[in-house]
N, C-alpha and C positions, 0 to 999 in steps of 0.2 A: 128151136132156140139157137141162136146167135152163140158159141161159147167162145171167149178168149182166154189165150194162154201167155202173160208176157215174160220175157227175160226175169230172172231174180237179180234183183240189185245191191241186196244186203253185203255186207262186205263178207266176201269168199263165199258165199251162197253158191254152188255150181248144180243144184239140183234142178229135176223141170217138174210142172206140176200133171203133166201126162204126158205119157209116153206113146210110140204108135198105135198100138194095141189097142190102147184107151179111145184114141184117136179115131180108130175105127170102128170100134163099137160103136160111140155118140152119132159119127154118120150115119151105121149101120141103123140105128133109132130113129134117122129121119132130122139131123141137127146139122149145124155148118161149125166147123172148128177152124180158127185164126189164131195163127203160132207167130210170136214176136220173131225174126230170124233171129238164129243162134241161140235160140230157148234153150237146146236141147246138150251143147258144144260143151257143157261141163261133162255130161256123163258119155260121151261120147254117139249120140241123136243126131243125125247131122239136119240141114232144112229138108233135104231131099228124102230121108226115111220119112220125117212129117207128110210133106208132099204124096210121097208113095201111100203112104195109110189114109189120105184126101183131105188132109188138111191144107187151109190157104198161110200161105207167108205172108206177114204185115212187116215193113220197114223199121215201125217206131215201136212204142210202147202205147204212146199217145194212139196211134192206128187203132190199136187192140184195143184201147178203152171203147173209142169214138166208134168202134163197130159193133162189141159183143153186147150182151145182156148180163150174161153171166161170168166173172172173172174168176179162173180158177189160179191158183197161187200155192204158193209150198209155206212163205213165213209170210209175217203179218209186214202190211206195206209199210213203206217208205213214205215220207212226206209228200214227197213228189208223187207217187199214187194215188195218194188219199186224194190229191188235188185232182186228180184227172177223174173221180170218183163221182158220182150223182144220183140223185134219185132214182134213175131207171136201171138202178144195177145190181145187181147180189153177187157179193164176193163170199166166194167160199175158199177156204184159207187156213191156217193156225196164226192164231189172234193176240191170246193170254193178255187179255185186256185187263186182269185186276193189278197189275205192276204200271199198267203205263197208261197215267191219265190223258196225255197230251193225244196218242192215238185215238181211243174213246173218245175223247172230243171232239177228235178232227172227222173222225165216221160218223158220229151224228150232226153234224153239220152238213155233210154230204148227202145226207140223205140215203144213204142208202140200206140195203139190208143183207148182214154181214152174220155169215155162218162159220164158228169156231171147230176147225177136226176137233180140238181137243175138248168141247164141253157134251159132243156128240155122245149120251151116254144109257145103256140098257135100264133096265129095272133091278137087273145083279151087280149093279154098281160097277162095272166093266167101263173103258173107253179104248173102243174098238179101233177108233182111228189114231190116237194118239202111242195105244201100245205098239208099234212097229217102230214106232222113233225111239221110247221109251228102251225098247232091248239094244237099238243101236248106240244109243247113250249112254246106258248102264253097262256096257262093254266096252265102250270107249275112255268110258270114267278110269277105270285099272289099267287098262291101257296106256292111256297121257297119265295117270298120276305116277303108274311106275317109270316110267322116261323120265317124266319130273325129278323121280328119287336120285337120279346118275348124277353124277359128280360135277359133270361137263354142263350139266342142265340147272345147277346151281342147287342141286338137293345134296342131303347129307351121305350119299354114297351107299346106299342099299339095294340089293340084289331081293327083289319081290322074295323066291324063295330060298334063297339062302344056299350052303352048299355044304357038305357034312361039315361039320364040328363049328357051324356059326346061326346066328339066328338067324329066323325067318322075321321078314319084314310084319309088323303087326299093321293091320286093315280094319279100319271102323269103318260098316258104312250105316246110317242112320236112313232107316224108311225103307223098306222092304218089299216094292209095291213091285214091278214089273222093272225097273229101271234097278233098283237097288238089288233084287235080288239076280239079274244079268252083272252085276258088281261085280255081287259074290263069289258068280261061277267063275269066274275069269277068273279071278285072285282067290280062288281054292284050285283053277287047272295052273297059275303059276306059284304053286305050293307056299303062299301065304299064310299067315294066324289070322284068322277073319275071327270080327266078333260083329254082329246082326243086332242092331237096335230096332224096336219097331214099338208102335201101341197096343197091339193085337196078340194076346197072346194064344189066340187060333193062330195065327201066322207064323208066331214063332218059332209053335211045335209042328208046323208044314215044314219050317225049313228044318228043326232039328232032323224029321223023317226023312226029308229031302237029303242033304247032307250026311246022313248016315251017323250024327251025332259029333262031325269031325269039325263045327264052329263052334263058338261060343253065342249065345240066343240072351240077350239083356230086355227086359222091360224100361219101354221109353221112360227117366225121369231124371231131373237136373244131376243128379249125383253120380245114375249108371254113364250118363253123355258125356260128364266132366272128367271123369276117371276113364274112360273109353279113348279119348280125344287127346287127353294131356298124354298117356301111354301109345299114342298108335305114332307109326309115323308116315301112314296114310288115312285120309280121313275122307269120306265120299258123300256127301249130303245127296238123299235120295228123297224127300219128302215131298209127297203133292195130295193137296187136297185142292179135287177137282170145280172149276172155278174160281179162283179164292187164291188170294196169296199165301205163301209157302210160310209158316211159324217160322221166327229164330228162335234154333235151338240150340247152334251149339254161339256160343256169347266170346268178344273180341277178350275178353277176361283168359278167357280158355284158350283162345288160340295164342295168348303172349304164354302159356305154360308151356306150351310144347319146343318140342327141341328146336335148337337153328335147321334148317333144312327138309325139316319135314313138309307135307304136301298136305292140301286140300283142294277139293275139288267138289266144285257145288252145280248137280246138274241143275236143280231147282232154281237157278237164275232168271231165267222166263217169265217166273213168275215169284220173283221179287228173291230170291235166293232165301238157304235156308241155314245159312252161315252170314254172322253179325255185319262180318268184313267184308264180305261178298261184293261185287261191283261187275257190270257185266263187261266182258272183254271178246275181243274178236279173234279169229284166225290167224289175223296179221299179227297181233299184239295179244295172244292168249295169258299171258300170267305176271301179277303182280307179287311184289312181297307186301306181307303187314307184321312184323315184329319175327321177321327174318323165315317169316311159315310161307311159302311159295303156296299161291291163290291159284286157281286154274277155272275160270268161271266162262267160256266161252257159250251165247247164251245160244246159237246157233250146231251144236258138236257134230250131229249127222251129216252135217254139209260138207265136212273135212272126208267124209269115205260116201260125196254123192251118190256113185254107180248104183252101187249096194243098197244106200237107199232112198235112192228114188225107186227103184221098183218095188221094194217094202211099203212107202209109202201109198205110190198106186195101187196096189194090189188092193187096197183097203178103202182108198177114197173117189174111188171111179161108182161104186155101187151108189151112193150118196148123189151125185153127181149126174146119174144116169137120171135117179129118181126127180130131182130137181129140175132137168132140164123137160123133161117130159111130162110132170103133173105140176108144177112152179112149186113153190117154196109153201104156200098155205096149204094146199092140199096133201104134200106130203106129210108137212106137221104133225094135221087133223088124224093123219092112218098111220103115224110111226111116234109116240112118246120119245123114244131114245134122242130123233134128229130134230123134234122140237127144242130140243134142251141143245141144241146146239145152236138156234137163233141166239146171237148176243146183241146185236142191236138190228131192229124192225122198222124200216122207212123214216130212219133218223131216231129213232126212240130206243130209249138202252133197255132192253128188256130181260138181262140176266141179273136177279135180286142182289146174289152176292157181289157181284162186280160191281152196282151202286153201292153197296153197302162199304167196299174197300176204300171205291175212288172218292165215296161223298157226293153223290150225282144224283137227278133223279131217277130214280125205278120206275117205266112204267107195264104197266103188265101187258101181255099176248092180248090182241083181241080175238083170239079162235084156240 
């Protein structure tokens, strides 16, 4: 098979979607791999490592459409993609199609058939490919929300942990999944009050054992979220249900309670954020205010520390990749549950239920 690799063009995207290694496995299987030049120039890949591993340099973007089969990608395309897009192609990608109708529609009209890392999912309810972003996220969340807190950053002037005889910054972070709980750890190793909201109350007593009983562990519901939120002066919305837009849970009500200065940070924007106020913002332009609470919703976070991961990323999405290039996309389906759920839309047809069910589309189902 044919694969192409183009440029990311999202704004500060500097990640690539394989790397040499990758590169030379897929040869090694008997494939031809075409790398946009400069694919690689964010994490420092130059053309000639591609080269070296046997892959071909294409000029354009448009190149790599007009020659691959299969488009691989790190975020879900751009307009300008979608248009270079056609029936004869399978992108495989992270999509989060249930926030963004205009995408979904422009992929099924291309016709083409469009595989989500993030709905790639086991039988133990796990997503395999999307947890290596998910931990680089939920570490970055503590990370930019405590820079946010600095004085100079327009936050209310608190030091994460504190330093004898003054208090430690308090930390909500709501949804405790793989993202949320990488929160945690960051803002309990910079000696934070963490308090852990989740639905699961197996989860909760994971992390009480985890934690050594040193957070505070809330049961998800409007009154533990509203009290949690008004009192923190960092707040991290961690919530995803896989497929499916993110609940609002914590409401623009709650965020006018909280102090001037305080911080939020909604990894959950992706997929429609999980904060009322939420709006998705970029690298360039990461944070707004809403009732003087600094918003920090950049819907792309991993791409700010590419190096790191984009190989986290590969590490995870080359196995998928190998399989699809080598048995196509229906065969693999047929012998792996997990990566059928990762079809989101099938030679123009949207074929993930809840994703119709968000956007109001039609659903039609797998024919295999």
């Amino acid at each position: 098979m044919k694969i192409g690799v183009p440029k990311e063009i999202k704004n500060n995207e500097n990640r690539v979607a394989l790397v040499p290694g990758g590169v030379r496995q897929l040869i090694a299987d008997g494939h031809e791999v075409y790398v946009e030049t400069k694919a690689g120039v964010g994490v420092g890949i130059s053309d000639e490592d591609f080269i070296n591993a046997g892959a071909k340099i294409l000029p354009t973007a448009k190149d790599v459409f007009d020659t691959a089969k299969m488009i691989i990608k790190v975020k879900e395309p751009q307009q300008v993609e979608i248009d270079m897009l056609g029936p004869e192609h399978i992108l495989y990608t992270y999509l989060h199609l249930a926030a963004d109708k205009p995408q979904t529609e422009g992929l099924m009209k291309s016709g083409c058939t469009a595989i989500a890392y993030e709905t790639i999912q086991p039988a133990d309810g796990s997503l395999p490919l999307l947890t290596p972003m998910s931990e680089v996220a939920g570490r970055m969340a503590t990370q930019v929300g405590a820079m946010c807190l600095q004085k100079d950053r327009g936050g209310k002037g608190v030091l994460m942990g504190g330093v004898p005889g003054t208090p430690r910054a308090k930390v909500t972070v709501i949804g405790c999944g793989i993202a949320g709980t990488n929160s945690i750890k960051m803002a309990m190793g910079m000696g934070a009050d963490v308090t852990a909201i989740d639905l699961s109350t197996k989860r909760l007593a994971e992390l009480d054992d985890l934690f050594d009983n040193r957070i505070t562990t809330l049961f998800s519901n409007i009154e533990n979220i509203e009290n949690s939120v008004i009192n923190s002066d960092l707040v991290i919305g961690a919530v995803l249900v896989a497929g499916a837009k993110a609940p609002k849970l914590v409401t623009r009500e709650m965020i006018s309670k909280m102090e001037p200065g305080s911080v939020v940070v909604d990894i959950a924007v992706d997929q429609g954020g999980c904060i009322e106020t939420c709006k998705p913002t970029t690298h360039e332009n990461p944070t707004f205010l809403v009732d003087d609470v600094i918003h920090y919703c950049v819907a792309n976070m991993p791409g700010a520390v590419a190096r790191t991961s984009t190989y986290a990323l590969t590490n995870v999405t080359l196995k998928y990749a190998r399989f699809i290039a080598g048995q196509g996309v229906e065969e693999t389906a047929m012998k792996d549950e997990a990566f059928k759920k990762g079809i989101n839309i099938y030679k123009g047809d949207l074929v993930y239920e809840q994703i119709a069910k968000d956007l109001d589309l039609k659903y039609t189902p797998l024919p295999f």
